[in-house]
C-alpha positions in Angstrom: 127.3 100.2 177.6 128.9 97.0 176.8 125.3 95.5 178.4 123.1 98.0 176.1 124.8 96.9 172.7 123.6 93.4 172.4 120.0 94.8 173.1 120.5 97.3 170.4 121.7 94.9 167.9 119.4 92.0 169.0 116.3 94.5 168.6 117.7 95.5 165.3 117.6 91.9 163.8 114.1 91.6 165.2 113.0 94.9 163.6 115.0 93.8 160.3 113.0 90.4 160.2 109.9 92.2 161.2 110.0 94.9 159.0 111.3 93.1 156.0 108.2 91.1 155.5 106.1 94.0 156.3 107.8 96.1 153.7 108.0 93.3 151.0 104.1 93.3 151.8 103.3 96.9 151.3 105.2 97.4 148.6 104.1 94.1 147.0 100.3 95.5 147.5 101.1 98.5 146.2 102.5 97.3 143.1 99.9 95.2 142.3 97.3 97.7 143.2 98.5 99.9 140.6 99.0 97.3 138.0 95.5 96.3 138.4 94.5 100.1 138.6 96.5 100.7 135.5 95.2 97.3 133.7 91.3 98.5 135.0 91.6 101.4 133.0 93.4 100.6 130.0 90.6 98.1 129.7 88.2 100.9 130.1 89.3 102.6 127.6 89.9 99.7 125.1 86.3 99.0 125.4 85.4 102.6 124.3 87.5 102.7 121.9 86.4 99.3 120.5 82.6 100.8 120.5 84.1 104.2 118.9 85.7 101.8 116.3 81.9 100.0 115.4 80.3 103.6 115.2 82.9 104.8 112.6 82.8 101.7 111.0 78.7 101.5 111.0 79.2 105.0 109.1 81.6 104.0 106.6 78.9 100.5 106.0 75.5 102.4 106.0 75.7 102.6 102.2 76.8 99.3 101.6 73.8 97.9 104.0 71.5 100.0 102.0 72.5 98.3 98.6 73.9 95.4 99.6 77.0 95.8 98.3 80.0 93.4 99.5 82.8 95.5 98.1 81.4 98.9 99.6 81.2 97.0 102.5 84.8 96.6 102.6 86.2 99.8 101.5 83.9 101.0 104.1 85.9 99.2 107.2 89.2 99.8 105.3 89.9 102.2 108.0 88.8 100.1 111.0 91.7 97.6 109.8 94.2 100.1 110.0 93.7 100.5 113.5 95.7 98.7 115.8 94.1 96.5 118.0 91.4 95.3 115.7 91.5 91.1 115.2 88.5 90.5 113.5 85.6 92.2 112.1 82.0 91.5 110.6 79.2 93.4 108.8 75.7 91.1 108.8 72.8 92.2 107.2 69.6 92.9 108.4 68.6 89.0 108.3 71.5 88.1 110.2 73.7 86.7 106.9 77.0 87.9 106.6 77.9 90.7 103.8 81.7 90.6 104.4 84.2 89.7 106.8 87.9 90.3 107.5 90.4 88.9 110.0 94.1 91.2 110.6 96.5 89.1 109.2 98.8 90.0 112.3 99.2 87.6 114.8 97.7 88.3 118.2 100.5 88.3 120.4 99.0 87.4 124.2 96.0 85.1 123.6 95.5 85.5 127.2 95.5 89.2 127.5 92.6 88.9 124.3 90.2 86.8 126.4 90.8 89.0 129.2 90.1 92.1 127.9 87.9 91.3 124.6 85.7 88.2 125.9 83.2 89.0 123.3 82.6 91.1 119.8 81.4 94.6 120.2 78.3 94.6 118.6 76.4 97.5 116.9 73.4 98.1 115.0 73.2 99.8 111.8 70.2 102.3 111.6 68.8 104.1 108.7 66.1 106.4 109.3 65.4 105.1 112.3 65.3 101.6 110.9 68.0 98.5 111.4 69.3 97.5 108.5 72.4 95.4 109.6 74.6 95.0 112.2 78.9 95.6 112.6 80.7 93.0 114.7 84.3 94.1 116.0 86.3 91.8 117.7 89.9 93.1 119.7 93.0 92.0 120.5 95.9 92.6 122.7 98.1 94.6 120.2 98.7 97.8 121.9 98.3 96.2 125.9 101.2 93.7 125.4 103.9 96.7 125.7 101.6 98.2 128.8 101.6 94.8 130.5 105.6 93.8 129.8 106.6 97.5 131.0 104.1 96.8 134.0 105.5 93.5 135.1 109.1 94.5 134.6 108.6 98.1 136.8 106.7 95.9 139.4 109.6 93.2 139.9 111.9 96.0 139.3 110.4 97.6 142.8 110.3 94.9 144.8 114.2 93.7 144.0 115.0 97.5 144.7 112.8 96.7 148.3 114.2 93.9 149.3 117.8 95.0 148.6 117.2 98.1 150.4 115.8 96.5 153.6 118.4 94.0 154.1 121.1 96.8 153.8 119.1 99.6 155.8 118.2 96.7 158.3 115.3 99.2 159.2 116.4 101.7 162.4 113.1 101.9 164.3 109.5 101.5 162.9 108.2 104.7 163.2 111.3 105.6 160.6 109.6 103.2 158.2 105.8 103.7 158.7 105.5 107.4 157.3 108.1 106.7 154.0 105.6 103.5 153.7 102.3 105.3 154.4 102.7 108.1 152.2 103.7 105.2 149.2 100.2 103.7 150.5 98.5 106.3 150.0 99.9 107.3 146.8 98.6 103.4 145.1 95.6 104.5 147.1 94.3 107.2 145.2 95.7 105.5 142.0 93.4 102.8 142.5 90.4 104.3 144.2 90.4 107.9 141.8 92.6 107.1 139.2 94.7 109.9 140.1 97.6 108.7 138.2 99.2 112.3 138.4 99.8 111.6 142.1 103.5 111.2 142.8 105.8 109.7 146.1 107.7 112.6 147.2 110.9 112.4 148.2 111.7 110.2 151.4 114.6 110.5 153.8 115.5 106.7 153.3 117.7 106.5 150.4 116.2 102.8 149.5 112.5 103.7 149.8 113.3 107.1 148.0 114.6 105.0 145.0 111.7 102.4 145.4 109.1 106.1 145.4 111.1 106.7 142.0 109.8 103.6 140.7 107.1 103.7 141.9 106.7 107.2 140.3 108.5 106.0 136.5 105.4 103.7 136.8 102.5 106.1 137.3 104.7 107.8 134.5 104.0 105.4 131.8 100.8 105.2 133.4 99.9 108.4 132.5 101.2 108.4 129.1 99.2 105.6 128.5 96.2 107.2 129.6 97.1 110.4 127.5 97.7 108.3 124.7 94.3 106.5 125.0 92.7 109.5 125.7 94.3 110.8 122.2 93.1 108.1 120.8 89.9 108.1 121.9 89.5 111.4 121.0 90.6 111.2 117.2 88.2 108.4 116.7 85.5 110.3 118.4 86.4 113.0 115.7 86.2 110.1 112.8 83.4 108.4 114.6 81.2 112.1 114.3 82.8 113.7 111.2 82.9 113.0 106.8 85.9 111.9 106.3 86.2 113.4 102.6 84.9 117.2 103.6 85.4 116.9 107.3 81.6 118.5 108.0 79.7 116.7 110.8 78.0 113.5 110.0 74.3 112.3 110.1 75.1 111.2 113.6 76.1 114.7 114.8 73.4 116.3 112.9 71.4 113.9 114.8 72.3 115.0 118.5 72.8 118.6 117.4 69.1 118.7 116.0 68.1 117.4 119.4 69.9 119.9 121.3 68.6 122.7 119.4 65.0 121.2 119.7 64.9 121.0 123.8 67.1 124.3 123.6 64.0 126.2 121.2 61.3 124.3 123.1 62.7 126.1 126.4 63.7 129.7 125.1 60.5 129.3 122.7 62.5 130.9 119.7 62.3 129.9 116.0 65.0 128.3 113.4 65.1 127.0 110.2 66.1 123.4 108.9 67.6 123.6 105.3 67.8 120.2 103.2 70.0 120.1 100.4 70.5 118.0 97.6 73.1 118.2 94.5 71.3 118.6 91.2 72.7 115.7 88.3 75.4 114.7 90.8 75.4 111.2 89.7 76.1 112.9 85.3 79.4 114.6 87.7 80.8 111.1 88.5 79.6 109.4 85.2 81.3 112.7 83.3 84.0 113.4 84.9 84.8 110.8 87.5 84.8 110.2 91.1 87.6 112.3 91.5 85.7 115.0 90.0 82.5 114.5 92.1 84.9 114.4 95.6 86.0 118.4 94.6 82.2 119.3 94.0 81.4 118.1 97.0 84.2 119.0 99.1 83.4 122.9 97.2 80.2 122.5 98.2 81.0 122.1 102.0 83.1 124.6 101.7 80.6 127.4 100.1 77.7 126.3 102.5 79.9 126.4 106.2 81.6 129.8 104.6 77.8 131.2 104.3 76.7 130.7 107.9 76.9 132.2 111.2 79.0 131.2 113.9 75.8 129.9 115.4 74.7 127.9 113.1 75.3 124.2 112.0 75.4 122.4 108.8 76.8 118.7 108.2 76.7 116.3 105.4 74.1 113.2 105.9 74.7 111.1 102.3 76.0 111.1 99.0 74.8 114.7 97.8 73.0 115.6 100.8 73.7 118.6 103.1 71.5 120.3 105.9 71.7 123.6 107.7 70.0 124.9 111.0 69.8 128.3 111.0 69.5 129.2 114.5 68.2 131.3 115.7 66.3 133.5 112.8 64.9 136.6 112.6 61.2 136.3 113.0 60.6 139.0 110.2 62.8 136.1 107.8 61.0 133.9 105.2 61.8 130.4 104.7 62.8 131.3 100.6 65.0 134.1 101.4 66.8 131.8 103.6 66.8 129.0 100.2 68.1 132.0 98.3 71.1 132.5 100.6 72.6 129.4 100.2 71.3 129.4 96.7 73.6 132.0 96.1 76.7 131.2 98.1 77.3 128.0 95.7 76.3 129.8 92.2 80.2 130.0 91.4 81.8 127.4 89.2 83.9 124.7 90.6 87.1 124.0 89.8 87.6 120.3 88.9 90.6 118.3 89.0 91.4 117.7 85.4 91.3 121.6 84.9 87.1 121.9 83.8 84.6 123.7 85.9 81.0 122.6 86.3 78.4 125.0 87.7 76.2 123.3 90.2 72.8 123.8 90.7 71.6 122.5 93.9 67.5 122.4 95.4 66.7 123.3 98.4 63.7 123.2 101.3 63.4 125.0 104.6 61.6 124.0 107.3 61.3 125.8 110.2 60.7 125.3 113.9 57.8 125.2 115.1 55.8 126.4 112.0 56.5 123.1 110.4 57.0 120.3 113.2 58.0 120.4 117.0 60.0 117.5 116.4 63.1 115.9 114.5 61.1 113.5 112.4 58.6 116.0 111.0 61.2 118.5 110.4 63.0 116.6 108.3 60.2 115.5 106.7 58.4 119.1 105.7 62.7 120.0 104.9 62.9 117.1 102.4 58.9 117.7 101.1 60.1 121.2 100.5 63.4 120.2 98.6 61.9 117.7 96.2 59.5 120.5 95.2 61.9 122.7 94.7 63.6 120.4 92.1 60.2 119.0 90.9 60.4 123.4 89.5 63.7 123.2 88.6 62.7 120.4 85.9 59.6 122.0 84.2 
């Protein structure tokens, strides 16, 4: 016996040497692999946000490209610069000259972090009709990865003091006690990294060190996650802004856009018909002069309302400018006429509107249909025969 102990504890201080630097190691790697995992996809998803931010902003400066206004410019990206995250931003005009500019007057707190993650402006062309008339410029900043980072840095160091205590007090039994707790926290920053599977979580270990250093490592891929919820939130909700009117909350030209292709290929396959309605307010412009801005916003948000109310779950109908509204009827009964289908919506905005100072205004609206594939087996020539239609319609509506 008294021969066997100083082999025992001579073997232990080898394995404690050995096994210290290997651990330290390990869990070094494996911190840093998720960091880097974490700080890969929180720059992913800055990026699309940044791009979702330029599309809602290239909605909100459209008209102001159009007319070349400054100050509609502006209240156009008023909210871009209420989202944090946003340094700098720029609108040029078709020429390249600038139409307006803003810079957030908050400080960008980790200069560094801001030429890692935003080298360069997102940049995004404005189209009309198919046509560039402008482009937005939005530059980022490290706002909302500052807290990310510190929390990062502070978990990581956090695990590794927690390692390095715990080894020199355990002074490791035998290796094969150390190589599963060690492989299964290897694996774990191994799917992180490789999959992004930041659900993935240590279990828990029979060494009361690495079990603690596994619930670090788990608090971690917990603020991971909520980051990545959080950015997915995010992205979503500007995704909604990016597609959506902000003042009736109907679909925007740009969703009209990919929903008229979709229902195209979708016809073109199934080779059924539907009908394109275009939509214009009568003397919209006499509302605002008459009764004010205000005034106009509740005939238009009424208007929304009466047209979606109208339709069929099926079918689709978004707001593409000032007075403008368009409707696919999808599919339609072949034994329906293009006027009855005027006449529908004719009559489902015939009632009075309300108005905010306590007035109503009747609105008369005009109308064309197009349909598919009577009138044009693609987007542009829909459109075109749909806003042919609707002019004459209000060319009748005058005499």
């Amino acid at each position: 016996m008294t021969d066997r102990v100083p082999r025992r504890t001579t073997l232990q201080k080898l394995l404690s040497r050995f096994h210290f630097g290997i651990t330290l190691f390990a869990v070094a790697l494996s911190g840093i692999t998720i960091l880097l995992a974490g700080i890969t996809a929180m720059r992913g998803y800055a990026d699309r946000n940044i791009e979702l931010a330029a599309q809602l902003g290239a909605y909100g400066v459209e008209p102001a490209l159009v007319f070349n206004d400054p100050q509609a410019a502006r209240e156009g990206l008023k909210p871009l610069m209420k989202i944090p995250g946003i340094a700098h931003l720029r609108v040029l005009d078709d020429r390249g000259h600038p139409l307006v500019e803003w810079r957030s007057p908050i400080e960008d707190p980790a200069p560094v972090l801001t030429r890692i993650f935003f080298p360069e402006p997102f940049a995004m062309t404005v189209r009309r009709n198919g046509s560039a008339i402008g482009t937005i410029e939005v530059w980022g900043d490290s706002t909302t990865l500052t807290d990310y980072v510190r929390i990062g840095m502070l978990a990581g160091l956090a695990c590794l003091l927690i390692t390095a205590l715990g080894t020199i007090a355990l002074a490791r039994r035998f290796e094969y006690e150390l190589v599963k707790p060690l492989n299964e926290i290897a694996t774990v920053a191994h799917d992180v990294r490789l999959h992004r599977r930041f659900d993935k979580r240590v279990t828990s270990l029979s060494i009361a060190e690495l079990d603690r250093l596994g619930g670090d490592i788990n608090a971690l891929l917990d603020e991971l996650e909520g980051w990545q919820g959080h950015m997915e939130d995010e992205r979503a909700v500007l995704a909604h802004r990016a597609a959506h009117d902000p003042l009736t909350t109907m679909p925007n030209r740009s969703a009209f856009d990919e929903q008229l292709k979709c229902r195209l290929e979708a016809a073109a396959q199934q080779h059924h018909r539907f009908a394109l309605l275009f939509i214009d307010v009568d003397n919209f412009k006499a509302v605002n002069d008459g009764f004010g801005h205000a005034a106009g916003d509740a005939v238009l948000v009424a208007m929304a309302t009466q047209i979606k109310a109208v339709l069929r779950s099926g079918d689709f109908a978004a707001r593409i400018g000032g007075d403008e509204f368009v409707v696919i009827i999808d599919p339609i009964d072949p034994t329906v006429l293009p006027a009855a289908l005027v006449e529908r919506i004719r009559a489902s905005v015939a009632e009075p509107i309300a108005l905010p100072g306590g007035q109503h205004h009747g609105t008369a609206i005009s109308v064309g249909a197009a349909l598919y594939p009577d009138d044009g087996r693609d987007a542009a020539a829909l459109l075109t025969a749909a806003d042919a239609a609707m002019y004459a319609d209000k060319l009748r509506h005058r005499s």
